[in-house]
C-alpha positions in Angstrom: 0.0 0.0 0.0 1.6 3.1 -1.0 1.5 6.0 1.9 2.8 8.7 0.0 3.4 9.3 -3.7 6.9 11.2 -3.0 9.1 10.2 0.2 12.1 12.5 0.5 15.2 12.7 2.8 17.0 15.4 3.7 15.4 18.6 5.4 17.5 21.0 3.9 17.6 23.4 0.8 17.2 20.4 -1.8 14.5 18.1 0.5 12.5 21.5 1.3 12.4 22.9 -2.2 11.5 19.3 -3.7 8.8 18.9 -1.2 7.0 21.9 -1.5 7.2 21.7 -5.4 5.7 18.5 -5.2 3.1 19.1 -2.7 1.8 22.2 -5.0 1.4 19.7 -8.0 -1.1 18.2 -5.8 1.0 15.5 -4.7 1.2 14.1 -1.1 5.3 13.8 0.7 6.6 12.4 3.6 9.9 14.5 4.6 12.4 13.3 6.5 14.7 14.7 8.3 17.3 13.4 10.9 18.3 16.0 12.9 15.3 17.0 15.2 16.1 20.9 15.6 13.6 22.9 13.0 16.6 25.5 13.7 19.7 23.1 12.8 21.6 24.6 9.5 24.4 23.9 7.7 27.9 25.2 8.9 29.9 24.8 6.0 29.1 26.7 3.3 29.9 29.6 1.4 26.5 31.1 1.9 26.3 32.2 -1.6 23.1 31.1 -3.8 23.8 31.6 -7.2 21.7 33.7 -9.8 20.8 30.7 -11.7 18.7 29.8 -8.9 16.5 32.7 -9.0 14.1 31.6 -11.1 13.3 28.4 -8.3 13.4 31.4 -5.2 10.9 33.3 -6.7 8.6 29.8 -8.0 8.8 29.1 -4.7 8.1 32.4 -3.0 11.1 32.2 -1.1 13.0 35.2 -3.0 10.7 38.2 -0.9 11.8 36.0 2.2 15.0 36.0 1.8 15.3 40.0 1.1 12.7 39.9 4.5 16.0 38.2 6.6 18.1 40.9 5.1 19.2 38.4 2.2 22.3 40.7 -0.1 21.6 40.5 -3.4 25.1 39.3 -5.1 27.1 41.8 -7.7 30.2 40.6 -7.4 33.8 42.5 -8.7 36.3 39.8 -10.2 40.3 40.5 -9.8 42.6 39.1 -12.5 46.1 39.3 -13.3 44.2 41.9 -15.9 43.2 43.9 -13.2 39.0 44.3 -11.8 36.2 43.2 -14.0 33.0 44.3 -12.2 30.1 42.9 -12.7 27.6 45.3 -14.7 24.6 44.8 -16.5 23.4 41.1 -17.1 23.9 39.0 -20.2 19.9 39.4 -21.8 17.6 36.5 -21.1 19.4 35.4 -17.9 19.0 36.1 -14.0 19.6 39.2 -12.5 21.1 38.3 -9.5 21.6 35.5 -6.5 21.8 36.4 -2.9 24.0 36.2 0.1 22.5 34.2 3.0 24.1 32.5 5.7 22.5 29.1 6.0 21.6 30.1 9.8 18.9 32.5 8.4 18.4 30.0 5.1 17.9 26.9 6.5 15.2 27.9 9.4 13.1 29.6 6.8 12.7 26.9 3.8 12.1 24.2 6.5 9.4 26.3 8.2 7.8 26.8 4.7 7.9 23.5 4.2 6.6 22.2 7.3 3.9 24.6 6.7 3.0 23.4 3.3 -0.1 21.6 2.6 0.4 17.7 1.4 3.8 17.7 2.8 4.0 15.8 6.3 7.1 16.2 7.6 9.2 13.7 10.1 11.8 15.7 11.9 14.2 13.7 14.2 13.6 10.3 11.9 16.6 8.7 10.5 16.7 6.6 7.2 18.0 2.9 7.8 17.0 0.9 4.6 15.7 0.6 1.0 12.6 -2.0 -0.1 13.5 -2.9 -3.6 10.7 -5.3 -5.4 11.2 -6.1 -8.9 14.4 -4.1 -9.4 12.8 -1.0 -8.3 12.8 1.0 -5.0 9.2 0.5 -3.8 9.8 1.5 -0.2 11.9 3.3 3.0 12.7 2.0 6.5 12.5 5.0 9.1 13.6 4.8 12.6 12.6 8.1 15.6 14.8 8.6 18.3 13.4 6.2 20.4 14.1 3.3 18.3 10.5 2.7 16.4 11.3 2.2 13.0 8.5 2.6 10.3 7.6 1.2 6.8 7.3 4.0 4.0 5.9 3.4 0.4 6.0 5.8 -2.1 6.1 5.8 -6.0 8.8 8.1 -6.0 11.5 8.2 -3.5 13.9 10.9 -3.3 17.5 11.4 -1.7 18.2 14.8 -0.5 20.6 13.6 2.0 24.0 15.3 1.4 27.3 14.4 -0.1 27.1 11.4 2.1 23.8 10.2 1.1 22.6 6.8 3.1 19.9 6.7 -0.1 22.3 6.5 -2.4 24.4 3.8 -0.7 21.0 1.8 0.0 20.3 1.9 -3.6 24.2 1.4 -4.4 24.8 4.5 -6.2 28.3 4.6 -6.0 29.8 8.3 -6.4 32.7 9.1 -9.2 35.0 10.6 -7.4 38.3 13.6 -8.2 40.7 14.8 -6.3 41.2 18.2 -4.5 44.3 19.8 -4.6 43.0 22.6 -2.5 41.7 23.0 0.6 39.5 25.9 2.0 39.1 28.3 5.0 36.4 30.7 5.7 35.1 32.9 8.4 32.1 35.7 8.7 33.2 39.1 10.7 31.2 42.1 11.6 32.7 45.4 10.7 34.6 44.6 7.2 34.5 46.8 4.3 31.4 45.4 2.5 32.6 47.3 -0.8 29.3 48.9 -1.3 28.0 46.0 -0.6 29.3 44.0 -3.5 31.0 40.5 -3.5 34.9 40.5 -4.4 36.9 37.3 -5.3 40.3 37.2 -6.3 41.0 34.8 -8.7 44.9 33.5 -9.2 46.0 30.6 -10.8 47.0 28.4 -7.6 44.1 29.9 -5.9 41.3 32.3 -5.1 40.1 34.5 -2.4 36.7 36.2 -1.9 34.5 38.6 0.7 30.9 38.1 0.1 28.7 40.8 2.1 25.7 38.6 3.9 22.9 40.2 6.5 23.5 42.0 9.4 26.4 43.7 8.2 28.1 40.3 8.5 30.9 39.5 5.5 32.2 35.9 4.9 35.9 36.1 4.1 37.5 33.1 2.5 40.7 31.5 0.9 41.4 28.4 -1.4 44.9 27.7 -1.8 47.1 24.3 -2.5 48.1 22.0 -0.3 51.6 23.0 0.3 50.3 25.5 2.9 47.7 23.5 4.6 50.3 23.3 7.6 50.6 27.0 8.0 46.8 27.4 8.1 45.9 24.8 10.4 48.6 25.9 12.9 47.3 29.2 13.1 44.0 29.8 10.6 42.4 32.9 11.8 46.3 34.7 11.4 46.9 32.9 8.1 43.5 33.9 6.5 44.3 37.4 7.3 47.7 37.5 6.2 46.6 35.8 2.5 43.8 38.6 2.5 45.7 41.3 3.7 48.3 41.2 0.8 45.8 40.9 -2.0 45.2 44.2 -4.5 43.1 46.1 -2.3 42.6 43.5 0.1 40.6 43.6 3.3 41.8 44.1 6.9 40.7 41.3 8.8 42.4 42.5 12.1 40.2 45.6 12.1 36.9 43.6 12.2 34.9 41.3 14.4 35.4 38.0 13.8 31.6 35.9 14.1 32.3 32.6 14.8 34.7 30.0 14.0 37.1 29.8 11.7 36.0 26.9 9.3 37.2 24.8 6.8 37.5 22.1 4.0 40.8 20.3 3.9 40.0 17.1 2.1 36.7 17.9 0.2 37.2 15.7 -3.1 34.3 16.5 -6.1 31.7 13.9 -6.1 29.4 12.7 -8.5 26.5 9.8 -8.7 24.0 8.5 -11.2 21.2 10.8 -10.6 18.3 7.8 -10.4 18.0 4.4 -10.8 14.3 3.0 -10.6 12.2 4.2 -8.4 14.8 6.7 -7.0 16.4 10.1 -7.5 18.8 11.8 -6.1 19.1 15.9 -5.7 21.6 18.2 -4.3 24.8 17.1 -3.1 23.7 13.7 -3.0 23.9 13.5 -6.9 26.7 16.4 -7.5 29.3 17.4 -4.6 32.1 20.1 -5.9 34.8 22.1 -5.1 32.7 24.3 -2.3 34.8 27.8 -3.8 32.5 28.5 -6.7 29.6 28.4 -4.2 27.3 26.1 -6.1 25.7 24.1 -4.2 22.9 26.2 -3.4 21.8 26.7 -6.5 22.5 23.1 -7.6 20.5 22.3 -5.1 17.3 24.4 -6.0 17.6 23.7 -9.6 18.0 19.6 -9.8 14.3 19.9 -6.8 12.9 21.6 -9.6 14.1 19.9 -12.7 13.1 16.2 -10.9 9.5 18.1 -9.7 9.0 19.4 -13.8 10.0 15.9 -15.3 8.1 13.4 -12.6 4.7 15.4 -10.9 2.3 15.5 -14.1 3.3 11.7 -14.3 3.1 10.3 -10.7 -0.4 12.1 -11.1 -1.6 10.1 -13.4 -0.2 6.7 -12.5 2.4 6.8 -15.8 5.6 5.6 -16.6 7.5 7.0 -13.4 11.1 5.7 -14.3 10.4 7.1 -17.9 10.2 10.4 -16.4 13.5 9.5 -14.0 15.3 9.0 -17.1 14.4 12.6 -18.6 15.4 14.1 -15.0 18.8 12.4 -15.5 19.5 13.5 -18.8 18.4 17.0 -17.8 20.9 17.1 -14.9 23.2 15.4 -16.6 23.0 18.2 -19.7 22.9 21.2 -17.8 24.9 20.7 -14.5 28.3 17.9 -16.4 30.0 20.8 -18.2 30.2 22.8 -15.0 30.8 19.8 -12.7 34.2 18.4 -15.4 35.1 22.1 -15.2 35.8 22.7 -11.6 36.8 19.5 -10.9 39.6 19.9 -13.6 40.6 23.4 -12.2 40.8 21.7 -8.5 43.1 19.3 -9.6 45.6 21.8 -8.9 46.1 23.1 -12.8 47.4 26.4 -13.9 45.2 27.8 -16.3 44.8 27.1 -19.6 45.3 29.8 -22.6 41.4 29.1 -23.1 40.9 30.2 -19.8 43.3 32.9 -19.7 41.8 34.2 -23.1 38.4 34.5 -21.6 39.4 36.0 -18.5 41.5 39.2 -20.4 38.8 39.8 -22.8 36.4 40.4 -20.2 39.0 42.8 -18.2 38.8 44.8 -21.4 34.9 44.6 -22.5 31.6 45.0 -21.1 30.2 42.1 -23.1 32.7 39.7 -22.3 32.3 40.7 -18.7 28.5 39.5 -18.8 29.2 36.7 -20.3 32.0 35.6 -17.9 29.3 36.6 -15.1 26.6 34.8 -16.6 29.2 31.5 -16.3 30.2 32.3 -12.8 26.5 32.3 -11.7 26.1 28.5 -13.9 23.3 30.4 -15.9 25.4 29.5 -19.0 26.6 26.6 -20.2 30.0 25.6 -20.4 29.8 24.6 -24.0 27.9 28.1 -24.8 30.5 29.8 -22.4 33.5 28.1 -24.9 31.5 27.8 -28.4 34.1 28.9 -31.0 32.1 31.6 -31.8 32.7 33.1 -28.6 36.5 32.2 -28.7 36.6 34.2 -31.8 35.0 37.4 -30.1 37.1 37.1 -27.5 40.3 36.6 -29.5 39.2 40.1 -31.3 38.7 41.4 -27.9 42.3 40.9 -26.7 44.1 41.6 -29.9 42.4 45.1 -30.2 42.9 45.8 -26.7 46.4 44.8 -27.2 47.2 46.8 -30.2 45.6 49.9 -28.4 47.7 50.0 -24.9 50.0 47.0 -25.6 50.0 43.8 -22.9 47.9 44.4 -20.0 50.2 45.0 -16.8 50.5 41.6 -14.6 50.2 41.5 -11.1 52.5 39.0 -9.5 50.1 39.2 -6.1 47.5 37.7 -7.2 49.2 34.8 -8.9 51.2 33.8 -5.4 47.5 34.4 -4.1 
């Protein structure tokens, strides 16, 4: 007997968006979630959403809220060895913006949505501890409260939302491909820094990059990604060694002269994963299907995006009793087309790579035109394509780009502090 059409795990941004997308489709979902807290949030994380989630925020109604909880609206100003690129108007057709969130403020208010969501019941404090599989298909969920009582779900669709770690996905043994970092990462949040008009910086070097991204309450996340060689320093002293790497970028930011707002946090062995996004009966969204390098501060938005690709492909036909693992397969070969491009991209740069003259090519001609700029932007936020991003077309224009801005003022000037950045 099935109990709910869609069973999800995983209470956070993925679970919560999926949910409530479902549950307005006229579908019924059981959501659960381990930790019991309705306040619990994630701790690591940039706190960035990208603009290519924007569209799903405002679907969702959550945009408003987020600007409600003093949510930043992200313009962000790029430093090359080319100099600043700032971030101007947006390439046509595509999002206008993301926001700046800390998960503390995020995470509260899409679970309190979603608990408050007709069709949706939701099971705080219940852990996931097995899959029912009948006829090669995942037909049902083993849940288990605090106290020990486990429960039988069955849904028609069944839906991982768990994390990078995701016990769906080993249940269902989907095993995850998985590169190497090179890098690790350090952030922190202060109070007091130079929010720079409110705009995001990052500093972007070949054996690393650096960023301040403004967030609410006057409260600025500062962060460094930089190869392994000086892991050792950072760990023996992180909050000096994070303002030290700040402190002697181009125009850097004073961490000494602010508040510091917490710990200082950090990834120092955060390989990229990736999983087969279904099998039968089961999907998987969020970090459970695509975990990257957490510097491009994507998984927000990957997060938003794959609840509402797998909602657009699956709700019309779990309505009307169709082919569900049809559906599954267009889900996957959405995800697959839209999010593999970005995913083989910054796993190759965290490999520990210099750039390539592709890269480099890109990056100059948008330090010397407006259009190139938005169209570098509109990459950085994963509203474009990598394969649009790189069409030769585009190679061209920027190859015009540099050569006239070469013949005009001759090579641009290089700054050696970003590259030791």
């Amino acid at each position: 007997m099935v109990t709910h059409d869609v069973i999800i795990v995983g209470g956070s941004v993925a679970g919560c968006a999926a949910a409530m997308l479902f549950a307005r489709a006229g579908l019924t979902v059981a959501l659960v979630e381990r930790n019991p807290d309705p306040d619990a949030y994630k701790r690591l994380c940039t706190h960035y959403i990208q603009a290519s989630a924007l569209p799903v925020l405002e679907r969702l109604g959550l945009a408003r809220a987020i600007e409600a909880s003093g949510g930043v609206r992200n313009r962000l100003d790029l430093h090359t060895r080319w100099g600043w690129i700032r971030e101007g108007e947006v390439l046509a057709g595509h999002p206008a913006h993301g926001y700046n969130l800390r998960r503390v403020r995020l995470d509260p208010l899409i679970r309190a949505q979603a608990a408050a969501t007709p069709g949706i019941e939701w099971l705080p404090g219940h852990s996931a501890t097995g899959l029912g599989i009948e006829a090669g298909r995942v037909a049902a969920l083993t849940i288990r409260d605090a106290r020990g009582t486990e429960r039988i779900l069955r849904g028609r669709l069944h839906v991982g939302a768990d994390g990078r770690a995701s016990a769906l996905a080993r249940f269902a043994g989907l095993k995850p491909r998985e590169t190497p970092n090179a890098r690790f990462f350090y952030y922190a949040a202060y109070r007091g820094l130079d929010p720079n008009g409110g705009r995001s910086r990052m500093w972007m070097g070949e054996e690393g990059i650096c960023y301040t991204f403004p967030n609410e309450d006057g409260i600025t996340v500062a962060a460094a990604t930089l190869p392994r060689a000086q892991l050792p320093a950072f760990k023996a002293e992180p909050e000096a060694a994070l303002a030290r790497t700040l402190a002697a970028l181009p125009e850097g930011p004073n961490l000494a002269a602010a508040e510091r707002i917490g710990p200082v946090m950090g990834f120092v062995d955060m390989p990229n994963l990736r999983r087969p996004a279904t099998r039968p009966g089961l999907a998987l969204i969020g970090d459970a299907a695509l975990s990257v390098d957490p510097v491009w501060g994507t998984g927000c938005a990957f997060a938003l995006q794959s609840a509402a690709w797998l909602s657009d492909a699956t709700a019309e036909t779990i309505l009307s009793h169709g082919p569900i693992d049809r559906a599954l397969k267009t889900y996957a070969r959405h995800h697959r087309r839209a999010l593999a491009g970005h995913a083989w991209h910054i796993a190759s740069y965290a490999s520990g790579r210099r750039w390539w003259w592709l890269e480099r090519l890109m990056l100059e001609a948008a330090a010397h035109d407006p259009a190139q700029a938005r169209r570098l932007f509109a990459y950085a936020a994963r509203s474009l394509g990598l394969v649009e991003f790189m069409a030769p077309t585009a190679l061209a224009r920027a190859a015009a780009t540099v050569l006239r801005a070469r013949l005009a003022g001759g090579r641009p000037r290089l700054d050696p502090r970003v590259e030791a950045a």
